[in-house]
C-alpha positions as CSV (number, residue, x, y, z in Angstrom):
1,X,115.4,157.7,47.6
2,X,118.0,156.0,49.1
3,X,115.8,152.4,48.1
4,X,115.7,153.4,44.5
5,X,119.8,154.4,44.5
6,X,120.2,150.9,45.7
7,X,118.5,149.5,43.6
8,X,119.8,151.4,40.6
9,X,123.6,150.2,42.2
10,X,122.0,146.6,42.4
11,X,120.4,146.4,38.3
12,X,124.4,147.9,37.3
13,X,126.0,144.8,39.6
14,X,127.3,147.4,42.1
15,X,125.5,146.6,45.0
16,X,128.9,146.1,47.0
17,X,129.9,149.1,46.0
18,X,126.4,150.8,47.3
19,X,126.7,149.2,50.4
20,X,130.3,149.9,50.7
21,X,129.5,153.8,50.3
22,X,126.3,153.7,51.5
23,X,127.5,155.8,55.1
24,X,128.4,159.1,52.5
25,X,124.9,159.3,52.4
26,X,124.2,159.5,56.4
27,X,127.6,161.4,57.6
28,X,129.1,158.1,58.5
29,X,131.5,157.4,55.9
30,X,134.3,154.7,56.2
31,X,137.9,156.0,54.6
32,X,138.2,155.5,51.2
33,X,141.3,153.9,51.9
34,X,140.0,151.2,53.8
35,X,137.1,150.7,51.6
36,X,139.8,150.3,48.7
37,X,141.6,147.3,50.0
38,X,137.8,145.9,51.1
39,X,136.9,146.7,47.2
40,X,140.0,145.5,45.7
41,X,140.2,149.3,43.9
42,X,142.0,152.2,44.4
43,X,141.6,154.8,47.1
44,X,141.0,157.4,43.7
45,X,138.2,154.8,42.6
46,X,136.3,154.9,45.7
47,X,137.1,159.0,45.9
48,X,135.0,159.2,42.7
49,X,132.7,156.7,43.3
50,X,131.8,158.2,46.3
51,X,131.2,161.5,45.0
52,X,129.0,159.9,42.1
53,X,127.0,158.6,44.2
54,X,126.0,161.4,45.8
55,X,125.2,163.2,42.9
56,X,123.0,161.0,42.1
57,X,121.6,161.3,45.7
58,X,121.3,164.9,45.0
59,X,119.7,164.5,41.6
60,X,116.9,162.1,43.0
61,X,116.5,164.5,46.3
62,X,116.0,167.4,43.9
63,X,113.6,165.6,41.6
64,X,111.5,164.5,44.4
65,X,110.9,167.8,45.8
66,X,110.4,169.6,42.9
67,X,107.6,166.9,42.1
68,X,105.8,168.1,45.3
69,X,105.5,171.3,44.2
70,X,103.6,173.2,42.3
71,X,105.9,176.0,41.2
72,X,109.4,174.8,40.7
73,X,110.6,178.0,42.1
74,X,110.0,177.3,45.4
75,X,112.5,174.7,45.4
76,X,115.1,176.5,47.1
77,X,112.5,177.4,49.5
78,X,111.5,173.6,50.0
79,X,115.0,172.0,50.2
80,X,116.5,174.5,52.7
81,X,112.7,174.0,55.1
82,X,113.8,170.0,54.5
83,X,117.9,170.9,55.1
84,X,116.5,172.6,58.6
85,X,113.9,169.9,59.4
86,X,116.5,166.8,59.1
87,X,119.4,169.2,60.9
88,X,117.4,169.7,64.1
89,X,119.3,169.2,67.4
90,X,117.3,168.4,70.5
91,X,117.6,170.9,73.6
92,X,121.0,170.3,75.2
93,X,122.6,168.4,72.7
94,X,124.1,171.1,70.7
95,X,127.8,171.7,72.2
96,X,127.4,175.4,71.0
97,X,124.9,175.9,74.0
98,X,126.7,174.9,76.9
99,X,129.2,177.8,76.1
């Protein structure tokens, strides 16, 4: 999914912008303000580009997994199985345990 959001960024002439934003996506975002002087923009402009592109991250994710099923009902079901399975913290990692 991520691919075909690049590429959608890249057909529009925005691939800068994808790959400036492109760590919203994986919880390692850079400040907008830095990213605005980088993008010669604003630090409003990156604000709502960022949160543009991911609802268009959201809106392929949900499309995906609601082709994988058979009754789009269970999507609820299916993206908070997928939520848990990509949010999984390896025994004695979490800080939460060593309390």
């Amino acid at each position: 999914m991520v691919e075909a959001l690049r590429v959608e960024y890249e057909i529009r002439g925005q691939g800068e912008l994808f790959r400036a934003l492109e760590g919203e996506l994986g919880g390692e975002a850079t400040p907008h303000a830095e990213l605005a002087v980088r993008l010669a923009s604003t630090s409003g402009a990156v604000k709502i580009a960022a949160h543009r592109l991911r609802a268009r991250f959201r809106e392929l994710l949900r499309r995906t997994i609601v082709e994988t099923l058979t009754d789009p009902r269970e999507f609820e079901d299916e993206l908070g199985a997928l939520l848990s399975a990509v949010s999984w913290t390896p025994p004695g990692t979490n800080p939460a345990e060593s309390r």
